[in-house]
N, C-alpha and C positions, 0 to 999 in steps of 0.2 A: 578203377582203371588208373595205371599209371603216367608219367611223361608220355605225353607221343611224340611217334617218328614223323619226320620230315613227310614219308609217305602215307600216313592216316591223316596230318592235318591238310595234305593236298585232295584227297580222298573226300573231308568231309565237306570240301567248296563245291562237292557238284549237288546242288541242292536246287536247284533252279530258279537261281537270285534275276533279279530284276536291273540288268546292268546294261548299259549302251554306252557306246564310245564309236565317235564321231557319227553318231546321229545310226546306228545301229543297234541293235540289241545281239548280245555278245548269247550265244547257245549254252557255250561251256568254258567259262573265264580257263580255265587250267591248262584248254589246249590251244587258246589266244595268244597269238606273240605279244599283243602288248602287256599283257600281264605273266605267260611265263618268266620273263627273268625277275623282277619283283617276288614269283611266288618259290624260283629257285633258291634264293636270299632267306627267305622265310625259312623254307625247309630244312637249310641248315641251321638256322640256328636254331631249333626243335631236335634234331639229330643231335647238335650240340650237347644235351640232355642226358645225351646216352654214351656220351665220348669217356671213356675209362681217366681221360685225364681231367674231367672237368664234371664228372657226376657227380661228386661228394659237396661242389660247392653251390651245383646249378639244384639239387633238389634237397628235401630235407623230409620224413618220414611222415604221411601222412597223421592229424591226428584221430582218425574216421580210420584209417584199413592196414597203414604202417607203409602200405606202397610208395615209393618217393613220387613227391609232387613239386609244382615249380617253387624253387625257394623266393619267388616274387612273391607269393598268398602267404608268406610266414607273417604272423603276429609279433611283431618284434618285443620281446621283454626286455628287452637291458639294450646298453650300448652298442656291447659284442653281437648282439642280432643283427643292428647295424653297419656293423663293418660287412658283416658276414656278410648282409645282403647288398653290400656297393660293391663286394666282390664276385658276386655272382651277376650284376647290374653291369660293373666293367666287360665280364666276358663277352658279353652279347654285344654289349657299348665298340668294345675291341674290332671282334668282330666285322663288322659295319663299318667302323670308323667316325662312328658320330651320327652317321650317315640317313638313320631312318629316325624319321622325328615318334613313332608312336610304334615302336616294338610290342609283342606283346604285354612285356614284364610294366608297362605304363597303366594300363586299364588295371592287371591284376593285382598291382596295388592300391589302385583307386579301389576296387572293389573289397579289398580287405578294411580301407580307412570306412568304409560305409557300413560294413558289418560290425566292426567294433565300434563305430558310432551308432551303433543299431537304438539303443535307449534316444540318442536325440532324433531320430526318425521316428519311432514312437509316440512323440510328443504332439506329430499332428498325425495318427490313426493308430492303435496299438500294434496294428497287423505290418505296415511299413516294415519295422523294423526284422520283425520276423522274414518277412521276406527279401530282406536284405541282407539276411544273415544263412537262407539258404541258398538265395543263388549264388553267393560266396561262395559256399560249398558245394555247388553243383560244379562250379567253373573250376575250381581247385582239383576236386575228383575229376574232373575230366581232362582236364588240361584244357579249356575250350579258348578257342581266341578271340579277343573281345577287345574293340576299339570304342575309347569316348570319345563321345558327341558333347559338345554344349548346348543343354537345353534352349539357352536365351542366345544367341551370338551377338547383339550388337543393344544399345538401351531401344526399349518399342517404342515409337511416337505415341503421343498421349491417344492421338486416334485410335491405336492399332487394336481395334473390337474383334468381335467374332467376325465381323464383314472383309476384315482386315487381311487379305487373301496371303499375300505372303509368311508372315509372320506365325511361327509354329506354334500351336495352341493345342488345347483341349477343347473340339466342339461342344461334346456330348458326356454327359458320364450317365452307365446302364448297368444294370444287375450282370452283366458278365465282364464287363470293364470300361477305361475309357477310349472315347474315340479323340485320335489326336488327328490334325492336316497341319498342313505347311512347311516351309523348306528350313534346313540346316545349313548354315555354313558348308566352305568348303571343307574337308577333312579329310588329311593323307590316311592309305590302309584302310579304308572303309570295303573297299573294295575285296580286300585278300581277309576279311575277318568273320569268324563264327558269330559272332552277335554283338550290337550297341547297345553301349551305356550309354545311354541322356540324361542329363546333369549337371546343374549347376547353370556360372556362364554370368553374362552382365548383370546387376542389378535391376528389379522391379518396382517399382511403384504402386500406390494405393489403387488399387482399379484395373489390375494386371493379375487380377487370380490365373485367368485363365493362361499363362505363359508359365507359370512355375510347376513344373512338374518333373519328376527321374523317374526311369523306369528301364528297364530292359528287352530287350527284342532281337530273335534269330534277325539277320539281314535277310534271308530267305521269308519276310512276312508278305504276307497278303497286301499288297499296295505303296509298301515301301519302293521307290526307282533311285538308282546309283546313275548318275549323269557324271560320266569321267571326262576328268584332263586328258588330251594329246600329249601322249607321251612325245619326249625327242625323239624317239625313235634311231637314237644311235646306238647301236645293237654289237659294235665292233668292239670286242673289249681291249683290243691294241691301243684304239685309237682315242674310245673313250672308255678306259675304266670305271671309273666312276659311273658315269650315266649308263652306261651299258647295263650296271646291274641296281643301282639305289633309287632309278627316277622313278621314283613312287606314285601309284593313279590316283593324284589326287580326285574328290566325287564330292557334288552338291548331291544332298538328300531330299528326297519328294518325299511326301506322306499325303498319301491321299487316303481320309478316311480308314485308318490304321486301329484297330483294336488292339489295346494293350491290355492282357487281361491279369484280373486285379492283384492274381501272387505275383504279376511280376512289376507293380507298380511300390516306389519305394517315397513317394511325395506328390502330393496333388493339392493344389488351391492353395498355400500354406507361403505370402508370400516372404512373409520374418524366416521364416527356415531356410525356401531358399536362397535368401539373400546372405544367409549366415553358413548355409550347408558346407560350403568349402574348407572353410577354417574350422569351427565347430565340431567336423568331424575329422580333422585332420588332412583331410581329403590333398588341400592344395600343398601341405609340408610333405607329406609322403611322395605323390605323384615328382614332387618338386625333387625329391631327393634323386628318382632318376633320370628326371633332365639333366641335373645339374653333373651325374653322374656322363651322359651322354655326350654334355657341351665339354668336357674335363676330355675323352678321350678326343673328341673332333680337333681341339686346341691340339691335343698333343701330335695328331696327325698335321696340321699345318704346320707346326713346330719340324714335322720331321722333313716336309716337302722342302718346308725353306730351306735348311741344312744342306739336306741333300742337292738344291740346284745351286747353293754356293759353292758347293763343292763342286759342284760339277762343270761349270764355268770359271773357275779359280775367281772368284771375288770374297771370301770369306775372310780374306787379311786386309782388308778396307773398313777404317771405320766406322763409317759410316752404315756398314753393312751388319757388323758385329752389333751396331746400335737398334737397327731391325729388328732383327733376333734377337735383342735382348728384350725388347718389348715382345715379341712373342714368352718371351721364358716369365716375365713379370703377369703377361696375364694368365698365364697355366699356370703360375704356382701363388697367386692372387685367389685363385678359383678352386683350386687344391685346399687352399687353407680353409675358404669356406666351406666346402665340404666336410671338412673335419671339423670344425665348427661347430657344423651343424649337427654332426655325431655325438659329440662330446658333451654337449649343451642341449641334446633331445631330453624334453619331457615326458612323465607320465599323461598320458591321454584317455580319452575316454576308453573304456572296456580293459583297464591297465594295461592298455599298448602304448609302446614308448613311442615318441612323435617329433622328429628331427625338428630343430633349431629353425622357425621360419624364416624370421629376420636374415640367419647366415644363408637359407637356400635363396631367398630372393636376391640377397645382396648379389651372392655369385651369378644368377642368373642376368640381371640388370649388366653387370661386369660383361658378360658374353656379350649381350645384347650391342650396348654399347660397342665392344671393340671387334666386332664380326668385322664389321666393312673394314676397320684399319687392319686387321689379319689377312684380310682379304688384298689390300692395296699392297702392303706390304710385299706377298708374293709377285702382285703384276709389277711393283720396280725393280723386284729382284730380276724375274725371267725377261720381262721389258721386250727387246722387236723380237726374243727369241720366239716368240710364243705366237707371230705373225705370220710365219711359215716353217711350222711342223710337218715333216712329210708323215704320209701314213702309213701304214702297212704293205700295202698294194704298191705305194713307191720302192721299197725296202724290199719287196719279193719282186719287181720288174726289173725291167733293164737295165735302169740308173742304179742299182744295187749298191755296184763297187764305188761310183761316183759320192752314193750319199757316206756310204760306208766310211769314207777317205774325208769329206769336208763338213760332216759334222756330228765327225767326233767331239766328243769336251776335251779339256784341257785333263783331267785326269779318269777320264770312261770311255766305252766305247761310242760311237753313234747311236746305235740299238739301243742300247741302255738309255744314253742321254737324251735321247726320241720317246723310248715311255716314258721318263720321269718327267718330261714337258706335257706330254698329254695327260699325265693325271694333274699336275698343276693347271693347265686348262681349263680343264673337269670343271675345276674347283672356281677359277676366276674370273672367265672370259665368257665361259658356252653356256646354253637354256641353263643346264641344271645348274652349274654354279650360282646364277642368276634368282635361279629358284629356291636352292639352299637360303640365299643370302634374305629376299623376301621372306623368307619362313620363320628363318634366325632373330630379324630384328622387329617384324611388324606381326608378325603371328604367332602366338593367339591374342596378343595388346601390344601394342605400340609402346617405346619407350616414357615415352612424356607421359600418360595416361597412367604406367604401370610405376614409374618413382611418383608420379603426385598421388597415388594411394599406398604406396609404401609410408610419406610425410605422414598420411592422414591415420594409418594405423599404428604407427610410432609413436611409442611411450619416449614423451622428450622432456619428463620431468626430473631426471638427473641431471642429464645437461643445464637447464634453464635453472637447478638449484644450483648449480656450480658457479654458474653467471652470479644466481645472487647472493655467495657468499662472500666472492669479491667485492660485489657493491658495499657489504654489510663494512666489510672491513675497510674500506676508502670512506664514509659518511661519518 
């Protein structure tokens, strides 16, 4: 089977998943307003697949039937695979605008890093690997859409035993699989996705078999419950662009007594592997490559907002203003560079797949992380009281028409014009989703502090520290 359209992957959500929003259970998520526009979004970029302008970069020839498949499950040999794939990563990146933190092309890299690390999965059960090396190829052949979960979300208290209710385990393991219970983090897209990856996630400790486990599962499973986020529910896309179509349903996951069964388990009890699985397998540099791809075009859309409401307020010959925007232009091409970096500097990895530059995808990403809120502030002193009384649509189509028409126009645009381009600034700085983006950006999935002091801790710092002491050597 090859790419699917926007209309088969809508098609294959009516499955009769276990989903509730605002203390409901949703029938049939597809013909839900709160997840239509989210699953509008989706379907185009699927469709995108099949666009005569963007097919040659978005798929690449199956190596199983020769059908084009998503060029996210490419095996990267060289460099140029590389590029190839941040260029098919931007389209979608594009797309969006930064916008959707876990696209599909996130998971289906994950899924490829696990298959070519299929030998270090092997190492605790020979079959792992094997089976992690088909459901690659299952999701590949099918195009299927698959969101990761983190196995572990946060370190377990030394208590958190089998009694330990919240905290996601393995009860039971039985001659047809294992039985998992308890809850997942929150995780955008779970909702709009063919099946979870569970994997990975905080480290364990000695006495914590029972928390280390990957495996995969339809979200349509037997006892699995999606508990979603209220959406904003601003539905106007005048008024909010943005939110209207990107506010994604975020969903805490239940498992109650869940059977995983055993082809589709990829690690159990093994707690050295998982604590090593992300790196080891490549897992976190691949996945990393299209965040980092993600935050690269997100920048470049703030980049454009600001511009654009400089201009449109005539303050862009201030410079003060000019010095704004130049911090936005330093941290997009600060994060650019990392990016290529981390192309140029990819190693061979296990299964000879090449394996982007950690060090450069983290650096970039830390970089985002850090300057989200000042990207963010940035636009609320550009736009400033403008952004206090935006009228809306409904003002613009009412009586006051010619009135708003005539006083707020910009200094070089019409009203209209200068009235959307505030409301997508909005979006972005002021309302729920902006708010939500910005939580996402800098505390999720690890907080900054947490994520540089294990950056310290896995840094090779014995160049530097010899550089120190050849100076010493030469002053003694």
């Amino acid at each position: 089977m090859p790419v699917r359209s926007g209309a088969q992957y809508i098609t294959g959500l009516r499955d009769g998943r276990d989903v509730w929003y605002r203390g409901e259970p949703v029938e049939d998520m597809t013909e839900h307003p709160a997840f239509i526009p989210c699953l509008q979004v989706m379907a185009q970029l699927y469709d995108l697949q099949h666009h005569p302008d963007h097919h040659q970069i978005m798929t690449y020839p199956s190596p199983q039937t020769t059908e084009p498949v998503g060029q996210s499950f490419r095996m990267p040999r060289g460099v140029e695979d590389l590029v190839l794939r941040r260029s098919m990563l931007d389209r979608w990146a594009s797309a969006t605008g930064g916008m959707l933190a876990q696209s599909p092309d996130y998971a289906n890299i994950g899924l490829m890093a696990l298959a070519s690390g299929r030998n270090i999965l092997a190492t605790g059960d020979p079959r792992f690997g094997v089976h992690a090396l088909r459901y690659y190829e299952q999701c590949r052949e099918q195009d299927v859409c698959v969101v990761h979960v983190p196995a572990v979300s946060a370190p377990q208290p030394s208590q958190a035993g089998a009694s330990y209710a919240p905290a996601f385990r393995v009860i039971a393991s039985r001659s047809e699989g294992l039985r998992v219970s308890g809850m997942c983090r929150p995780v955008p897209m779970v909702a709009v996705a063919d099946e979870l990856l569970v994997c990975g996630g905080a480290a364990l400790k000695s006495g914590q078999g029972q928390h280390a486990l990957a495996f995969a599962l339809p979200v349509a499973t037997q006892g699995i419950s999606l508990v979603c986020r209220e959406r904003d529910g601003r539905d106007n896309a005048y008024n909010h662009p943005l939110a209207s179509r990107f506010d994604t349903p975020d969903c805490v996951l239940l498992f109650e007594d869940v059977l995983v069964p055993w082809e589709r388990v990829f690690l159990s009890g093994d707690i050295e592997l998982h604590n090593r699985l992300m790196s080891a397998t490549g897992f976190a540099a691949q996945v990393g490559h299209q965040v980092l791809t993600r935050q690269v075009a997100k920048t470049m859309l703030l980049l454009g907002v600001a511009e654009q409401l400089s201009q449109a307020i005539r303050i862009r010959d201030f410079l003060h203003v000019q010095a704004k925007l130049g911090e936005l232009i330093t941290t997009l091409e600060a994060m650019r560079s990392c990016l290529r970096r981390a192309e140029v500097d990819a190693m061979v990895g296990p299964g000879g797949v090449w394996v982007p530059h950690l060090q450069a995808i983290r650096a970039g990403q830390r970089l985002f992380a850090g300057w989200h809120p000042r990207m963010v502030e940035i636009l609320q002193l550009l736009g400033a009281g403008g952004y206090m009384m935006t009228p809306s649509q409904a003002d613009i189509q009412g009586p006051m028409s010619e009135s708003i028409a005539k006083y707020y126009q910009g200094a070089e645009v019409a009203a209209d014009e200068r009235i959307q381009l505030f409301c997508l600034a909005w979006d972005m700085v002021g309302d729920q989703f902006g708010m939500r983006q910005q939580l996402y950006e800098t505390d999720v999935p690890m907080d900054l502090v947490t994520a540089m002091a294990n950056d310290y801790q896995d840094y090779d710092l014995q160049a530097a520290v010899s550089q120190v002491q050849r100076f010493l050597d030469k002053t003694s």
